[in-house]
C-alpha positions as CSV (number, residue, x, y, z in Angstrom):
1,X,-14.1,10.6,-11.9
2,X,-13.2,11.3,-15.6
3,X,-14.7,9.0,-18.6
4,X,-12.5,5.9,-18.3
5,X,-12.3,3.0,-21.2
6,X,-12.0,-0.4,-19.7
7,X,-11.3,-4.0,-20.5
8,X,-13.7,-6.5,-17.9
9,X,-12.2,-10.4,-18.2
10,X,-14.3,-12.8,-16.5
11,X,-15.5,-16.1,-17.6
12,X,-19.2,-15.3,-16.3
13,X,-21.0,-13.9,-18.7
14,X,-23.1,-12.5,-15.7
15,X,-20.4,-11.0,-13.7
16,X,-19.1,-8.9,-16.9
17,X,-23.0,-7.9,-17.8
18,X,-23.1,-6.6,-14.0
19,X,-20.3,-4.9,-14.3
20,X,-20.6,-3.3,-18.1
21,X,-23.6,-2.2,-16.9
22,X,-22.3,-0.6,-13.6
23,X,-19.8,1.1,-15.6
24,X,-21.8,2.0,-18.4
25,X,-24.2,4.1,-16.2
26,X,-21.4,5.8,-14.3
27,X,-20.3,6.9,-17.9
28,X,-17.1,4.9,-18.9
29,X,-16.8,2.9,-21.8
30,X,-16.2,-0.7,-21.9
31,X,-14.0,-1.3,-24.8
32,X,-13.6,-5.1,-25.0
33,X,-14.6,-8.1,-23.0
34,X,-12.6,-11.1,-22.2
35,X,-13.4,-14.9,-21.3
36,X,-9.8,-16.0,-20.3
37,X,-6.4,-14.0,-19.2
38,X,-4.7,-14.6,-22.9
39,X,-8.2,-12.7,-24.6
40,X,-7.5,-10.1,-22.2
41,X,-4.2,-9.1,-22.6
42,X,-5.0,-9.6,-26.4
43,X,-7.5,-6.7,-25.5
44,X,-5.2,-4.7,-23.7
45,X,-2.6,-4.4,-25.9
46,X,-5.0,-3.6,-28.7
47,X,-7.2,-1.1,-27.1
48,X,-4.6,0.3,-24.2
49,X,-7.5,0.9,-21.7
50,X,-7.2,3.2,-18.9
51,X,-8.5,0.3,-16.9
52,X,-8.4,-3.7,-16.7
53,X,-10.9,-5.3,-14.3
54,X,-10.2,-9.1,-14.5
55,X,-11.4,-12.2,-12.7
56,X,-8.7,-14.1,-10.7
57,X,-10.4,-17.7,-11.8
58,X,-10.3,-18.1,-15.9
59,X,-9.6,-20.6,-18.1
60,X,-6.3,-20.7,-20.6
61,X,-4.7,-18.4,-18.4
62,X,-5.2,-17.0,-15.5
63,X,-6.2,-13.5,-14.0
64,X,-2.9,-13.1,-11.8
65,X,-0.8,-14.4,-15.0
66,X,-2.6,-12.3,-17.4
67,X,-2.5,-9.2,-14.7
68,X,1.2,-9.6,-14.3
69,X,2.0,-9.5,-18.0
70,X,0.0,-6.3,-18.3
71,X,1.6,-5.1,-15.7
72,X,5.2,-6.0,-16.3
73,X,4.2,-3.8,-19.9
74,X,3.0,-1.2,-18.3
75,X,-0.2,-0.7,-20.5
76,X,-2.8,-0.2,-17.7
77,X,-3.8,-0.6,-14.3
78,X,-5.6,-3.6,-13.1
79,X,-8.4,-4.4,-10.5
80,X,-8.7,-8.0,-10.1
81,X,-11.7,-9.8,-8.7
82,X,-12.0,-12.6,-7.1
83,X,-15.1,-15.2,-5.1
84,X,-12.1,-15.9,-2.7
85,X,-10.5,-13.6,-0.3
86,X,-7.6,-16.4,0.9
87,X,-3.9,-15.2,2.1
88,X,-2.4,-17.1,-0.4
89,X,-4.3,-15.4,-3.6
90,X,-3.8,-12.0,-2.2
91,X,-0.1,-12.7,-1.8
92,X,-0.2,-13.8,-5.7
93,X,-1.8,-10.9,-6.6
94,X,0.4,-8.4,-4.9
95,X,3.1,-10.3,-6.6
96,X,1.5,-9.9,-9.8
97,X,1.9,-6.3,-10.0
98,X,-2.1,-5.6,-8.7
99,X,-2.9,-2.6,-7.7
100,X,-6.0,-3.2,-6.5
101,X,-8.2,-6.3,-5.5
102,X,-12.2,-6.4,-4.7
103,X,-14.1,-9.7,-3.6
104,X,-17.5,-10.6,-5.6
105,X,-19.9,-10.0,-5.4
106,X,-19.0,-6.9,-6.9
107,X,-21.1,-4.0,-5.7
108,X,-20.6,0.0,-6.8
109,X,-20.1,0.9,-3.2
110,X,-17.0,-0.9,-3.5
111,X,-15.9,-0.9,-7.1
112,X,-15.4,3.2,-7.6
113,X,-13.2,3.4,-4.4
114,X,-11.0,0.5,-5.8
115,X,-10.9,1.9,-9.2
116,X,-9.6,5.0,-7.7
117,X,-7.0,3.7,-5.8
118,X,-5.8,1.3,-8.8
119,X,-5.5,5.0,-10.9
120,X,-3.5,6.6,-8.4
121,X,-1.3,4.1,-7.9
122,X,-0.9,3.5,-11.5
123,X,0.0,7.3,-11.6
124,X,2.0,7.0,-8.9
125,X,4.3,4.2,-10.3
126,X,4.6,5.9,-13.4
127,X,5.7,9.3,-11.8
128,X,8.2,7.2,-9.8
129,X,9.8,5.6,-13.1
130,X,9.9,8.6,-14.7
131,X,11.7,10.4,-11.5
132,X,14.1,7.0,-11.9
133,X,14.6,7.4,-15.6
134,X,15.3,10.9,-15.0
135,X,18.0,10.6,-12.2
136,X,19.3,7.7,-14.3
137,X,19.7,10.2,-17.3
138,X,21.3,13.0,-14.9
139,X,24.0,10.5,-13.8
140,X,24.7,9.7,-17.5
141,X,25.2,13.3,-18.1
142,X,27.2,13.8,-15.4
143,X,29.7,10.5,-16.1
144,X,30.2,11.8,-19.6
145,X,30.7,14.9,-18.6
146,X,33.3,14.4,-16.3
147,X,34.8,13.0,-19.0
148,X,34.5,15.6,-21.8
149,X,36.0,17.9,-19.1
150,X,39.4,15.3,-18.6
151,X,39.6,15.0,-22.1
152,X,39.7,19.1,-22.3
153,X,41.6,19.5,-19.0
154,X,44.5,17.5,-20.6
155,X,44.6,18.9,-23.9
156,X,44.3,22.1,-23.5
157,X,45.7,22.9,-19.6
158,X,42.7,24.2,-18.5
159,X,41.4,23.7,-15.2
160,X,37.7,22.1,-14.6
161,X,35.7,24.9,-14.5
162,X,37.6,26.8,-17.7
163,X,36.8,23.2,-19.1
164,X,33.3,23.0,-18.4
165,X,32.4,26.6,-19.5
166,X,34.1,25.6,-22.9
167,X,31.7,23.1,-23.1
168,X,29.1,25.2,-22.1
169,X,29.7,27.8,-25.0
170,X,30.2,25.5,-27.6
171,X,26.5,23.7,-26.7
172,X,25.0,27.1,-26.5
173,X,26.6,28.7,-30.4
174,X,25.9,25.4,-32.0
175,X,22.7,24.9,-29.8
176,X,23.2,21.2,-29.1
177,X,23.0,20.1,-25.3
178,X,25.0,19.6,-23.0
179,X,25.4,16.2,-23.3
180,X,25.3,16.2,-27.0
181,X,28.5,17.6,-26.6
182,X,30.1,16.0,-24.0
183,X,29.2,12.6,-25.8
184,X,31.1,14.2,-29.1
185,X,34.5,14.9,-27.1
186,X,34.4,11.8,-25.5
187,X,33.6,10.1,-28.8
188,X,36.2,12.0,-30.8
189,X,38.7,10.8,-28.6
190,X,37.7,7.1,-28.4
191,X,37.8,7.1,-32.6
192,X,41.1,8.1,-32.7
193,X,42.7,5.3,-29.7
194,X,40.3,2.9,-32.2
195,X,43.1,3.6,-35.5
């Protein structure tokens, strides 16, 4: 496992040493401590660890509340830890945006595997937006596109693919993309049914 900088949030002072120390010898870096969830999304959003391990039961705010607005920002994964292994704080923890969850005591049989699966899941989530974002951006395109080509088709008589090769051409000489161009037509033409 790569060098990893994490945030630990726990109100025992013991349970953080334990788990610094863990850490520390397995060669990460802790790079802030927390007593309560607000310190450690304070920490999080300053440092942007590549790791949060946080404690379920903390004053001012609580692990599953501060672990959901990390993870509703995106900023890092988060392992939570809990003395409890009920239904119901699991089901609030999955809620919470989680991706992974280990009962104390914490022991480094147990803490490496879950720190794993919390990365790769991070990762995974990430890839998955991005897949979204891109598929989001390719419709876009292809909406505005459509368009630029109507716009052409009608005022020039040229069929669709005449249409998009002029498009085409025009985004290669001037070397704008695609889009870039498509967007311009369509914009052109929206300016002048504004006057």
């Amino acid at each position: 496992m790569q060098q990893l900088r994490v945030v630990i949030a726990d109100n025992e002072s013991i349970i953080r040493m334990d788990l610094k120390e863990i850490l520390e010898e397995a060669g990460h870096i802790v790079v802030g401590e927390a007593t309560d969830g607000l310190k450690a999304i304070e920490l999080t959003r300053k440092y942007r660890p590549d790791l949060v391990i946080m404690d379920i039961k903390m004053p001012e705010m609580d692990g599953i509340t501060a672990a959901k607005a990390i993870s509703n920002e995106k900023i890092s994964p988060v392992l939570l830890l809990t003395a409890f292994s009920q239904k119901e704080i699991v089901e609030k923890a999955k809620d919470s945006g989680v991706l992974a969850y280990l009962v104390k005591p914490v022991k480094e049989t147990n803490l490496f595997p879950a720190i794993e699966i919390a990365l790769s899941r991070f990762q995974e989530f990430a890839e998955l937006e991005q897949e979204l974002e891109d598929v989001k951006n390719s419709l876009e395109t292809r909406k505005i596109l459509d368009r630029a080509k109507g716009i052409l088709m009608d005022a020039y008589n040229l069929n669709e693919t005449e249409a998009y090769r002029r498009i085409q051409q025009y985004s290669m000489s001037k070397r704008k993309s695609i889009r870039d161009v498509a967007q311009a037509i369509v914009d052109s033409v929206t300016k002048k049914k504004e006057k």
